[in-house]
Structure formats: structure tokens, C-alpha cells
C-alpha atoms as one frame of an Amber mdcrd trajectory, in Angstrom:
protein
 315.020  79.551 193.256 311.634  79.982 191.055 310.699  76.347 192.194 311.426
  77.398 196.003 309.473  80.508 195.490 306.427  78.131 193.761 306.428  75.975
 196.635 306.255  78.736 199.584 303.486  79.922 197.532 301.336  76.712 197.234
 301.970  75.812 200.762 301.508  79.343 202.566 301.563  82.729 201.921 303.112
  83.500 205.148 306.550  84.045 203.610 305.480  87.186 202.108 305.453  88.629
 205.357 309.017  87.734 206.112 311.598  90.588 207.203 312.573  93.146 204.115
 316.137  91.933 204.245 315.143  89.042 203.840 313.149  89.421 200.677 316.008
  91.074 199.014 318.019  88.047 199.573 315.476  86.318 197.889 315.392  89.086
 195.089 319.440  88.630 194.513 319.211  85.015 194.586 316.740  85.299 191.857
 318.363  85.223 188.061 315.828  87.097 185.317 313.795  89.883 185.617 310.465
  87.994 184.415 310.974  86.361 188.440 311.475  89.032 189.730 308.529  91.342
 188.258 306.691  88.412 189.296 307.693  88.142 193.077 307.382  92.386 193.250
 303.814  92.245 191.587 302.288  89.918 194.527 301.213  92.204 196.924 301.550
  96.329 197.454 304.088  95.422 199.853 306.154  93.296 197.536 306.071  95.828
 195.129 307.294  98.813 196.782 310.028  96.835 198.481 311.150  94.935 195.180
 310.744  97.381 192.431 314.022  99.381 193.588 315.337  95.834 193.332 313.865
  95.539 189.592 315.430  98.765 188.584 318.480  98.033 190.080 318.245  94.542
 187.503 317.900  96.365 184.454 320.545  98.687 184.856 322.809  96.101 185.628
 322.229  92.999 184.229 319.909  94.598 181.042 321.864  97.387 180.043 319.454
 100.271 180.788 316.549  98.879 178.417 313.470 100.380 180.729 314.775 103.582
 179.385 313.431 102.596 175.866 310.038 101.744 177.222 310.026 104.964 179.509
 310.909 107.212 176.541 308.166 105.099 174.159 306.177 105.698 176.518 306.378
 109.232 177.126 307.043 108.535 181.112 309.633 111.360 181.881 309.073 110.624
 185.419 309.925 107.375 185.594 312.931 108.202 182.903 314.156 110.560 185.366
 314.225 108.064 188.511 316.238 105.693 186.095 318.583 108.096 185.693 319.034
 110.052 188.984 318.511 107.047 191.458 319.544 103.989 189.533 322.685 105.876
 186.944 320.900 104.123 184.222 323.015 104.531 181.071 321.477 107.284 178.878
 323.608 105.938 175.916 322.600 102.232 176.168 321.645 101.250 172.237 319.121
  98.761 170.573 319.955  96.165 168.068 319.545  99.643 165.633 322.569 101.158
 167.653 319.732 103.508 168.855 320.290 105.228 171.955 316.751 106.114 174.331
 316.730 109.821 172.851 315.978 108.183 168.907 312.687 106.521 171.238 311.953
 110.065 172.828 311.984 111.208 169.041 309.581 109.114 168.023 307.429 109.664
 170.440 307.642 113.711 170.028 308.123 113.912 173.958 310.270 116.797 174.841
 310.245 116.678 178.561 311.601 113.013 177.573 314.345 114.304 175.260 315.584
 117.267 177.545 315.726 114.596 180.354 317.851 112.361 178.588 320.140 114.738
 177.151 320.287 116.610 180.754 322.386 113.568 181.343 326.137 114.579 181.135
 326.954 111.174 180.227 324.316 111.574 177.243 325.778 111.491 173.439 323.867
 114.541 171.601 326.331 113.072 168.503 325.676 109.163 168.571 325.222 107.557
 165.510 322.681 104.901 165.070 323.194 101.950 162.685 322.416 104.271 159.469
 325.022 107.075 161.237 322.197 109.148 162.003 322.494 111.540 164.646 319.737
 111.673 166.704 319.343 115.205 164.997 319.147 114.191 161.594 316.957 111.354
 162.490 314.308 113.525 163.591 314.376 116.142 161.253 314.589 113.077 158.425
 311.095 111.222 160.215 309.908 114.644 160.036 309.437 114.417 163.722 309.376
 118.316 164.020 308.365 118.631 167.699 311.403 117.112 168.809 314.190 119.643
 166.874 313.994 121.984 169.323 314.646 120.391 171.884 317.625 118.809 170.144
 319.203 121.883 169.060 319.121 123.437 172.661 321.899 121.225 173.304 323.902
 122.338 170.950 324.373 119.125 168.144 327.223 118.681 165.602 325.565 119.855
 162.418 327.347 118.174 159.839 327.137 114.914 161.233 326.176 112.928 158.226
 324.234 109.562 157.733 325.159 106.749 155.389 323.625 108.643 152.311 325.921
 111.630 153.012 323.097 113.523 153.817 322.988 115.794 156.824 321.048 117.475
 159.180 319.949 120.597 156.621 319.776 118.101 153.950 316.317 116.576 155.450
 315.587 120.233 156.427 315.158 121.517 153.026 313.751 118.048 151.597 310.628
 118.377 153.857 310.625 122.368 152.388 310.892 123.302 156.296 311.780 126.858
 156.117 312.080 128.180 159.394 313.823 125.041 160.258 316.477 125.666 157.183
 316.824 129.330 158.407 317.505 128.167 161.895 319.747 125.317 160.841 321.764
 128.589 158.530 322.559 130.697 161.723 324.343 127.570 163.369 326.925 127.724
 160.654 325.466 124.652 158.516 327.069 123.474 155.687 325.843 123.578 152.207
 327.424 123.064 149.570 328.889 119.255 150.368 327.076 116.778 147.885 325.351
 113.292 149.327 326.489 110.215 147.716 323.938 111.147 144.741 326.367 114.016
 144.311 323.444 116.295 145.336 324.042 119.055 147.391 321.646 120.824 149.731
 321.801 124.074 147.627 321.434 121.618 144.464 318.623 119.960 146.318 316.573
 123.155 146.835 317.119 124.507 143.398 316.230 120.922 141.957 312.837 120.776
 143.623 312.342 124.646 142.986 311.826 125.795 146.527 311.996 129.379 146.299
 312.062 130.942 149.238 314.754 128.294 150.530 316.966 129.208 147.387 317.087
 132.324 147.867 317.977 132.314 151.670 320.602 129.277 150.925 322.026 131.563
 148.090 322.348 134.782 150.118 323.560 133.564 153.376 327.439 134.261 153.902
 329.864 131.177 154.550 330.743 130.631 158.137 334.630 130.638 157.071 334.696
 132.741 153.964 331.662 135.492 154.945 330.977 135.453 151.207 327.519 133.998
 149.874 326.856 131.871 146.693 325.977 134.749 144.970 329.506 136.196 145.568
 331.176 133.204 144.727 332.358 133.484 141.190 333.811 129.506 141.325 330.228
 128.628 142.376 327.570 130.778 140.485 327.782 129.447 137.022 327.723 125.652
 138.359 324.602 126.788 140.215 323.010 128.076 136.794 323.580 125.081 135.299
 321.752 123.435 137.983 318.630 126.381 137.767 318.474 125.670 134.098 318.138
 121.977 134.167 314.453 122.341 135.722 314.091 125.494 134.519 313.809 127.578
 137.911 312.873 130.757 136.080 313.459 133.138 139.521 316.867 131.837 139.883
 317.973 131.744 136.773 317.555 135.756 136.219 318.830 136.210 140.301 321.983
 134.343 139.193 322.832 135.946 136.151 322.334 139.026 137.918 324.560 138.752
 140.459 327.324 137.622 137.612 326.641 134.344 136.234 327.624 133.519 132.732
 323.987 133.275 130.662 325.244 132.269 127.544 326.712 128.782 128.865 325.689
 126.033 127.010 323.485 122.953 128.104 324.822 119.630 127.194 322.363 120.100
 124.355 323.920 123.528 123.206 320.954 125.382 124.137 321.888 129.110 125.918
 319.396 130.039 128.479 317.840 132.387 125.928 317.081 128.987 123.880 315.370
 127.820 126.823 313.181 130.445 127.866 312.638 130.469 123.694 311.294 127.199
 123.617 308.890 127.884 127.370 307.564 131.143 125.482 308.855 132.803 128.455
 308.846 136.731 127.442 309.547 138.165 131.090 312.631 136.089 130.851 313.667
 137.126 127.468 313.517 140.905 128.259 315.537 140.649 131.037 318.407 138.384
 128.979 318.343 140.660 126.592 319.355 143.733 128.248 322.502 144.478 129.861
 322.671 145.155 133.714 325.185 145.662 135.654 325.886 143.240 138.627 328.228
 143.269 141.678 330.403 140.393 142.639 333.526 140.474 144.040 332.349 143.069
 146.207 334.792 144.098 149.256 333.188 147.159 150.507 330.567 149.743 149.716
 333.174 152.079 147.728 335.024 149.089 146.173 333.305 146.817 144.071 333.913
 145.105 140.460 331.153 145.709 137.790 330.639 142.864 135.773 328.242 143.530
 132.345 325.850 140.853 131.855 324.662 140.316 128.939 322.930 137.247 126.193
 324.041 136.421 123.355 320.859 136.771 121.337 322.675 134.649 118.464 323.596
 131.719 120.465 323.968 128.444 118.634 322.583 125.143 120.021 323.309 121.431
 119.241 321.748 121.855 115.319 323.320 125.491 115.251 319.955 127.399 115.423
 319.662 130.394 117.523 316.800 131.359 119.885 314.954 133.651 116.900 315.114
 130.260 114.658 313.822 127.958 117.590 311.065 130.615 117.892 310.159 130.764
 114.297 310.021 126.616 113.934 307.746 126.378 117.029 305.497 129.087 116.258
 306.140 131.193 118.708 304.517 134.390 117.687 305.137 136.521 120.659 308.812
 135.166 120.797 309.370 136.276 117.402 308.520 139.412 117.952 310.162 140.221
 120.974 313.570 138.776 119.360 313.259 140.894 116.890 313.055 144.132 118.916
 316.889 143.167 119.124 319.385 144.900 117.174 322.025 142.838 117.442 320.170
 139.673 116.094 321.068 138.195 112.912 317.775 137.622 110.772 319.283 135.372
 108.271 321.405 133.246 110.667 321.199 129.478 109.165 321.042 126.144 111.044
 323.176 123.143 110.447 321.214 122.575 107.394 321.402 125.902 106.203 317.499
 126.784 107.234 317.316 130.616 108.070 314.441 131.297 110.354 312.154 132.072
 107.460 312.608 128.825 105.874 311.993 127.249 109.194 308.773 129.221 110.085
 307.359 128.287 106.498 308.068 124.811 106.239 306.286 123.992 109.541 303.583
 126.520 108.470 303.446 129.518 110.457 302.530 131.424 107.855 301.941 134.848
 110.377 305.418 134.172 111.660 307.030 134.532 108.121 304.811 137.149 107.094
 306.538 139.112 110.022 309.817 138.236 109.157 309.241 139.904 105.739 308.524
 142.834 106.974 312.151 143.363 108.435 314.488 145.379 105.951 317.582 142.659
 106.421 315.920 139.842 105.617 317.659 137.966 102.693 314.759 135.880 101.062
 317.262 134.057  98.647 318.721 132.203 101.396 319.044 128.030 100.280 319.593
 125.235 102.736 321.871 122.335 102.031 319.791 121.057  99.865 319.260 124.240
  97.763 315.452 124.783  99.072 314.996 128.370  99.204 312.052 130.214 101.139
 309.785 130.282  98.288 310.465 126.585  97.713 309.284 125.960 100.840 306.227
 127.902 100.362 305.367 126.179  97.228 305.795 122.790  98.665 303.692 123.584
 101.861 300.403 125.066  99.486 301.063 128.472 101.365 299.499 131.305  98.938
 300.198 134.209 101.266 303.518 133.542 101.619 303.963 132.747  97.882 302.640
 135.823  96.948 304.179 137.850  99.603 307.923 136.433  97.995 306.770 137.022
  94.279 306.257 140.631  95.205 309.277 141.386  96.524 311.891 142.448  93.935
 315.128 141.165  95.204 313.351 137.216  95.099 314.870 135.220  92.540 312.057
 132.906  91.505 314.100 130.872  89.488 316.403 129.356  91.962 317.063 125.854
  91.582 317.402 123.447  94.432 319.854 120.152  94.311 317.093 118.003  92.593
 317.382 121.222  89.783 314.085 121.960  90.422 312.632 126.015  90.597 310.216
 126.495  92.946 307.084 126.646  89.751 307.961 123.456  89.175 307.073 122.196
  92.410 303.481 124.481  91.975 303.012 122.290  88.971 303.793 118.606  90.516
 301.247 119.606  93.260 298.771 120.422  91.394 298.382 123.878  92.795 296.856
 126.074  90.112 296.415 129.465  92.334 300.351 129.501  92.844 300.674 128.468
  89.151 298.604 131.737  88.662 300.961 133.640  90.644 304.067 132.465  89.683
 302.461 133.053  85.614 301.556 136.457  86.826 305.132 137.765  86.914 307.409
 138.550  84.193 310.749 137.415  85.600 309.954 133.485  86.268 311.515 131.187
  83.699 308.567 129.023  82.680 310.417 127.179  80.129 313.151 126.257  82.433
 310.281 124.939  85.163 309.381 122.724  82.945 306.127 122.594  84.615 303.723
 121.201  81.715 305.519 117.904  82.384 304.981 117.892  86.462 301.454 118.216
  86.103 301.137 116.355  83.175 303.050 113.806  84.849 300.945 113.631  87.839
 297.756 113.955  86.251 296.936 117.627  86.886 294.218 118.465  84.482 293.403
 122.077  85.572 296.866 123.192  85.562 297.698 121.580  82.677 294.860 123.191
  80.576 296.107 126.341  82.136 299.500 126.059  80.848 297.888 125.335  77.070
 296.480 128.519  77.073 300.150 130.109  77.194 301.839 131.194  73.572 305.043
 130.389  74.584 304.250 126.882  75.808 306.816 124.309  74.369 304.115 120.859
  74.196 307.137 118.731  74.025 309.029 120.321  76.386 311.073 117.276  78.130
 312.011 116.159  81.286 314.553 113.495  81.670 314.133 112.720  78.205 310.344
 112.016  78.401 307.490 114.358  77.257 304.348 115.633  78.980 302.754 112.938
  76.683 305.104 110.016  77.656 304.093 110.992  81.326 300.539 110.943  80.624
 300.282 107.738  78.668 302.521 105.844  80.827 300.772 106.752  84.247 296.835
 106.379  82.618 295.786 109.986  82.438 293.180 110.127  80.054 292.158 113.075
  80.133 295.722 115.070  79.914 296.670 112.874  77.007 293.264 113.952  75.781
 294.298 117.955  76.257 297.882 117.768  74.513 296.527 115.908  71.685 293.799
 118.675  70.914 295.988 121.573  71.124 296.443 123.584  68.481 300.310 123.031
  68.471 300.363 118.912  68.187 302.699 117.447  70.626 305.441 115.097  69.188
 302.995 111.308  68.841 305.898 109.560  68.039 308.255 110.849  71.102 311.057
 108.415  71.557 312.959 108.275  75.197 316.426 107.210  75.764 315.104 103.555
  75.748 313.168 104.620  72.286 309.941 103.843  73.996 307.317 105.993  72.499
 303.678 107.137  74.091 301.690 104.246  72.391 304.451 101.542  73.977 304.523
 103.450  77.224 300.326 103.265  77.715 300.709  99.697  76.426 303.222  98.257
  78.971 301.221  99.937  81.414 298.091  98.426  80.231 296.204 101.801  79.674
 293.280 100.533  77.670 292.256 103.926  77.293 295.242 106.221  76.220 296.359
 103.242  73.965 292.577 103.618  72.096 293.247 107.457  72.211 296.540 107.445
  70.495 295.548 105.030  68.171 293.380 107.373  66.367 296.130 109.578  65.594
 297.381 110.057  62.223 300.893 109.590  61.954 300.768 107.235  64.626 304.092
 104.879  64.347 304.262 101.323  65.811 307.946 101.584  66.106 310.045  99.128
  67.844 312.338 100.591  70.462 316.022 100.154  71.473 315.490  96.060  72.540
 313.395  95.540  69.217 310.027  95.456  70.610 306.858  97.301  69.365 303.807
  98.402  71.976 302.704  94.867  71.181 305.224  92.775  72.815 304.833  94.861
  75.710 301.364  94.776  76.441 301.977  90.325  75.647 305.023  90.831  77.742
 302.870  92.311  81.029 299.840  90.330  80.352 297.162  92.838  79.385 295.179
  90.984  77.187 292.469  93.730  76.548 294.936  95.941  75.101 296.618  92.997
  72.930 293.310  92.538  71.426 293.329  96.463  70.777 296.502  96.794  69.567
 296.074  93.693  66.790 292.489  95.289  65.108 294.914  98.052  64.163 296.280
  96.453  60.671 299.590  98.715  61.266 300.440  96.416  64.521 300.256  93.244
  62.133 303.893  92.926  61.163 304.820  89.356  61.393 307.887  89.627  63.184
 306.366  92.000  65.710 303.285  88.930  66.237 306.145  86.230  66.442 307.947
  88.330  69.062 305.119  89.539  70.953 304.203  85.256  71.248 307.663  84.712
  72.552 307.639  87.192  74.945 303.567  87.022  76.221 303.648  85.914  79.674
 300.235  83.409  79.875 299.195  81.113  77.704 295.664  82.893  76.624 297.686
  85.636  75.155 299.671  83.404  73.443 296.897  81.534  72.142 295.132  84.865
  70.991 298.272  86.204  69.071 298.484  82.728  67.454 294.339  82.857  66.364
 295.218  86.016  65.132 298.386  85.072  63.336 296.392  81.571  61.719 293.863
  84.169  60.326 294.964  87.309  59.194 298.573  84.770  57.622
């Protein structure tokens, strides 16, 4: 038919003015609408005779598709002739399973989407290829124009897409508050979870809309006429949910209406741990009072009163309470506010036995701690696990105020030992700290003797403290720590000038010192290669090269390790020239220059 139509054309246009019925024969011989829009776009005349025709087409042989390009197009007019004059199918669907109203939506035409769903053949309710209503499509394209229109004709509401996710849903992602509110008074569901198991009331508390919260929380159930907030199987689940992003305004709105603020996170933190650790004093005031809330409520003379109260000495996952949380994090204003509460236990210990005044002085917050001693409860003789009491802490951490504020109070006991059996002086002494040696010497009820601390700094080289600790009568210069004395510590280690200060003392420490190995000072400083203490101690009379528990003198040990300067020391000394000692010390020198010193000195001295 196309090739007759070509050949009519190229040989005379006089066909065109043939009688009408007999251009719609042509018309119905004719097999695809691109002919056809082609013989109706010759002339005026063709076209108003044929285009009927063409309409006719597409509702018949195209399933209704103009209605797609009317409604993209926003043509309402020409919508509305497809429907009235030609029954055009107001439900036809794309490859998308899209019906002509999802087009209308798109292009935010609401003369075009009231036309279409004028139609009583029209599907409000049909689901497109992602089961989205035409509804939840626009409100999820945020195509808000065209809601309004939708809802005038009255739309399922809990039709849900593939997600699970439905109308309200979308409403209260895009934070569309009227819309929610309108979306409410139809009756819309809720509390029914989207494949992510997230609800819309979870949604809105999860993102921290308040205003949506609030209204979703308070709005009575279509079948139940009770709200959120009156649902006792609901409200704690929903505080769970507030405290997992921290929604500060719901958190104190549920827990007023009834909900349980002293459930646990999967952390073990209370919600009075977590407003704690946000510093968040308008939230600890109101947790720690009680109010009275209504739930259950049936009528305005009969309702259950339901106290609501925190537990202010709630444990979480390392068993601290909110007051210890406070005091490690330095919260100051925290602190303080805790401790306006009488029920709180000051001394309550974590899982390694830290009160909160251990806590708040091992991280340093010294104003913290000094508040805490202020309190009349407060026991300051509390040890962790590992025996560390407050003032051991202190010590260890260099804090004078602290360490002073402790030695003045009269139920400390200063002379507490922790698992390694160490007092808290002795850790003053190992550090080097001579203003809290001063305080601790400054009192009359700390053990010195049992501190032992003339080893620890003599150990570590502490030269102030150690001259400090001379000066006291009842100083014991030997006094021993694991079997070694303060001069075994300072010869082995190289320091000089503490070896220097025990050997000058009036009270002459112990030169020939043996350890449970029989090592003395002079073999210690020798297998250490200390050049110096080795020339110190051997210009002390009394001095005795003695061999120790293996048979070898400070000779063999400084061969043994190599130090060749101090071998050379060691041998101008006539008392180091025993011959066995030489013949051992040649066995055991590790390099061969030792060896051949030893022997030089052997061949010459016999």
C-alpha cells in the first residue's frame, strides 16, 4: 500500500482530492502508524480527516501509547480527547509496567494527573515494575506538586515497593512535614519495618527529625487509638533506637512518658553513661530526678503512675558507672553535677578495681580529684587489681597537689604496697621526683625503710634524691633490694656520681656487697665496662677482688665482655694479679687483643 501511495504521489496529486470515504479506505488498508502520520500530514485536509484515523491506530493496534507522550508532554487536552473520544486505555504500561499517570508525575502536571485518574477505568493502586504505586513514586522522586492531586483520589497507603518501603516512608525521608502530617490523618502505617528492618518511626528518629518524631510518636493508632508513647511493648524499643544517635529530645520525651532509662546498650552503657560521656548536663538533671509519667492511661480520672527514675550507679561493659566515666574523661562539670546525687556511690570500682579517684588521677585531672577529696565518703585507700592505690597513682603521674592533698589526710595509709610490693615512696624515688620525696619525708607515719627508696634512685641514677636521702639518720646505705645494694645498682648501670655519694658518706656502704650470684660492685661495673666506677672503687681500702659463685673475679668479666680499657685497669692493680684469675680471664676473653694483653701482662709481671 506505501508503494501505491508513492506512486499516486509522483504521478499526480489529484488523489488527495478523492472522496473522504475513500481516504479512509486507504487509511485502513494502511499497516503502521509511521504511513499513516505520513499520509495525514500532507495537506490541512488530510490531516483533519486522518488524524481521527491515527488516534483510532494507537488505541488499537499501539495500546494507548500517545497517552505517554500527551502526559510527558503536559497536553491535558489532547489526553482528554484520547480518553473521551477514542476510550484510550488509561492503564496501558511501558516496558517499566508504568501506567500514563507515573508520566503525568514526572512532569508535575496536575490537570494531566486528575484527567487520567478521572478515568473510572484508571488504577490509583498499579504497581510499576519496582511495585511502586504511582503514590509512592512521586512522593519517592520528590515530585511534590503531583501528591495532591494523587491523594484526592483516595490511594491505598500502605501499598509498598520492592524495598518494603511505603508511601510515608519517602514522606519522612525527604523530612516533608506537612506531607507526613497529612499522610498521619489517612490512617498510615508506621511502625512496619522495610527490608532494612527500618521502620518509618525508626527512620525519623535515626535521622533526628524532630518535629516528625514527635508528631509520629503522639499520633494514636488507627485500630488501637493508643500512640507510641502509650505503648508500653513499643517505648523502650524506641529508646533504644533514640540512644543509638543520641537524639537528646527524645530520649528525655520517652523516658517521660515511661520508658525504662536504665536499659543497657549493647556496650552496657545506661543512658546516664551516654549523656556522661556528651557532657550533656541538661540531660543529666533531668535523669536524675524522679517524675512521674502516665501510660496506660484510660481516662482523665484513671490513669497508672509509673516513677521514672536513673540509676546513677549503672554499670557498663568495664563495670564503671557514669561518675567514673566522668572522672576518666575529665569532665569537670559532670563530676560535679553527679555528685549533687545522694544516692551515688563515690568509691564504686571498675572491672579493675579503679574507683573514680584513681581514674581521674591516673589520666591527670588533677582538679577532678581534688574535688573528689573534698567529699566526706570518699575512701582514699581504695587498690585496683593490681594493688595501685590513689596515691600510687599520684606518685607515678608527678602530681604534687594531689600527693600532698593524700599525705594530709589522716585516714591515707602511705605505706600500702601494690602487687609488685612496692609503696607508693618508692615509686617517688625510681622517678626521680625529689619534691614528692620531700613530702612523703615530711610525714611521720611513712615507712622509709620499707620503701627502700635509696636503691630506686640509686638504681636509676637519681643524684638529687639520692643526696637527699644521705642526709637522713636513719638511712640504712646498704639497704637491699632483691639482694643487690644501692651500690651494686650504681656500679652496674655507670652512675658515677651516686657511686661517688655512697662512698663519701659518713656511714661506708658495704664495698664488698655480694648478690645471690656473689657478684660484688667492682665485678658488676666491670662486666658492664664502667671505666669510671671500676677506677672509683678501686681506690677503696678494703677493696676485695673476690671471685663469685662461677669462680670468676671482675677480671674475667671485663675479658669475658670485651672491655679492654677496663682490663688494662683492672691488671695495674697488683691485687687483680692472681695467676689463676689471669689464666681464667685468657680463657674466657672474647677477642684476641685481650687475650694477647693478659698474656703480655702474664710474660712480664711471671
Amino acid at each position: 500500500m506505501a508503494q501505491l501511495l508513492f506512486l499516486l504521489y509522483t504521478i499526480n496529486m489529484g488523489f488527495l482530492h478523492l472522496p473522504t470515504e475513500l481516504l479512509y479506505w486507504i487509511a485502513d488498508e494502511l499497516d503502521t502508524a509511521k504511513d499513516l502520520l505520513a499520509l495525514s500530514c500532507l495537506t490541512k485536509e488530510t490531516n483533519l480527516v486522518l488524524l481521527p484515523h491515527l488516534y483510532r491506530f494507537n488505541v488499537r493496534q499501539q495500546r494507548s501509547s500517545a497517552l505517554f507522550w500527551g502526559a510527558l508532554q503536559r497536553n491535558s487536552e489532547f489526553v482528554g480527547k484520547m480518553l473521551g473520544h477514542y476510550q484510550a486505555n488509561a492503564n496501558t504500561t511501558d516496558d517499566q509496567s508504568r501506567t500514563p499517570v507515573f508520566y503525568a508525575i514526572d512532569a508535575e502536571n496536575e490537570p494531566t494527573i486528575r484527567l487520567l485518574l478521572s478515568d473510572k477505568r484508571a488504577d490509583i493502586n498499579q504497581q510499576d515494575q519496582s511495585m511502586q504505586t504511582p503514590l509512592v513514586y512521586a512522593i519517592a522522586k520528590k515530585r511534590s506538586s503531583a501528591v495532591s492531586p494523587l491523594l484526592e483520589f483516595d490511594p491505598c497507603l500502605d501499598k509498598r515497593d520492592d524495598k518494603q518501603r511505603s508511601a510515608i516512608w519517602y514522606a519522612i525521608h525527604n523530612r516533608d512535614t506537612k506531607l507526613v502530617q497529612l499522610l498521619l490523618a489517612k490512617g498510615s502505617d508506621i511502625r512496619t519495618p522495610d527490608k532494612g528492618d527500618v521502620s518509618p518511626i525508626k527512620l525519623a528518629i535515626t535521622k533526628k527529625y524532630l518535629t516528625i518524631t514527635r508528631m509520629l510518636l503522639r499520633h494514636p493508632d488507627p485500630s488501637t487509638g493508643k500512640s507510641l508513647l502509650e505503648d508500653i511493648n513499643a517505648i523502650d524499643n524506641l529508646l533504644d533506637e533514640a540512644r543509638e544517635v543520641y537524639f537528646r529530645d527524645i530520649i528525655l520525651l520517652l523516658i517521660a512518658h515511661g520508658a525504662d532509662p536504665n536499659t543497657r546498650h549493647p556496650s552496657g552503657w545506661s543512658v546516664l553513661h551516654q549523656a556522661t560521656e556528651n557532657q550533656d548536663s541538661k540531660m543529666i538533671q533531668n535523669l536524675l530526678i524522679h517524675r512521674t509519667a502516665v501510660v496506660n492511661a484510660r481516662d482523665g480520672c484513671n490513669r497508672t503512675p509509673f516513677q521514672v527514675a536513673a540509676d546513677v550507679n549503672a554499670r557498663d561493659g568495664c563495670n564503671r558507672t557514669p561518675f567514673q566515666v566522668a572522672a576518666e574523661y575529665g569532665y569537670r562539670s559532670i563530676t560535679g553535677l553527679l555528685l549533687t546525687c545522694p544516692d551515688m556511690d563515690i568509691n564504686a570500682r571498675d572491672s579493675n578495681g579503679a574507683t573514680a579517684l584513681c581514674l581521674a588521677v591516673e589520666k591527670g585531672h588533677t582538679k577532678i580529684a581534688q574535688r573528689i577529696l573534698t567529699e566526706d565518703h570518699v575512701n582514699i585507700n581504695v587498690a585496683n587489681k593490681h594493688g595501685e592505690t590513689a596515691l600510687h597513682w599520684a606518685t607515678k603521674m608527678h602530681n604534687k597537689p594531689i600527693t600532698a592533698a593524700l599525705l594530709d589526710n589522716d585516714d591515707l595509709d602511705p605505706n600500702a604496697l601494690d602487687d609488685q610490693q612496692w609503696p607508693p615512696l618508692a615509686y617517688a624515688a625510681y622517678n626521680g621526683n625529689l619534691c614528692l620525696v620531700e613530702l612523703f619525708l615530711a610525714g611521720t607515719r611513712v615507712n622509709v625503710p620499707r620503701a627502700k627508696p635509696l636503691f630506686h634512685a640509686a638504681h636509676m641514677g637519681h643524684v638529687g634524691v639520692v643526696r637527699r636521702l644521705l642526709c637522713l639518720d636513719a638511712i640504712n646505705i646498704d639497704q637491699q633490694y632483691d639482694n643487690e645494694s644501692p651500690l651494686c645498682a650504681a656500679s652496674v648501670r655507670g652512675h658515677l656520681e651516686v657511686a661517688r655519694l655512697l662512698l663519701e658518706h659518713t656511714t661506708r656502704p658495704d664495698i664488698n656487697f655480694r648478690t645471690y650470684m656473689g657478684h660484688t660492685p667492682l665485678s658488676l661495673a666491670a662486666s658492664r665496662g664502667n671505666l669510671t666506677v671500676v677506677d672509683l672503687l678501686l681506690k677503696e681500702e678494703g677493696l676485695d677482688f673476690a671471685r663469685d659463685d662461677f669462680e670468676e673475679t671482675a677480671l674475667c668479666h671485663a675479658a669475658r665482655n670485651g672491655y679492654e680499657e677496663v682490663v688494662s685497669r683492672l691488671y695495674q692493680d697488683p691485687r687483680a694479679r692472681n695467676s689463676s684469675d689471669v689464666k681464667r680471664a685468657i680463657e674466657v676473653a672474647s677477642n684476641f687483643r685481650i687475650t694477647s694483653v693478659l698474656q703480655g701482662y702474664k710474660n712480664k709481671h711471671g
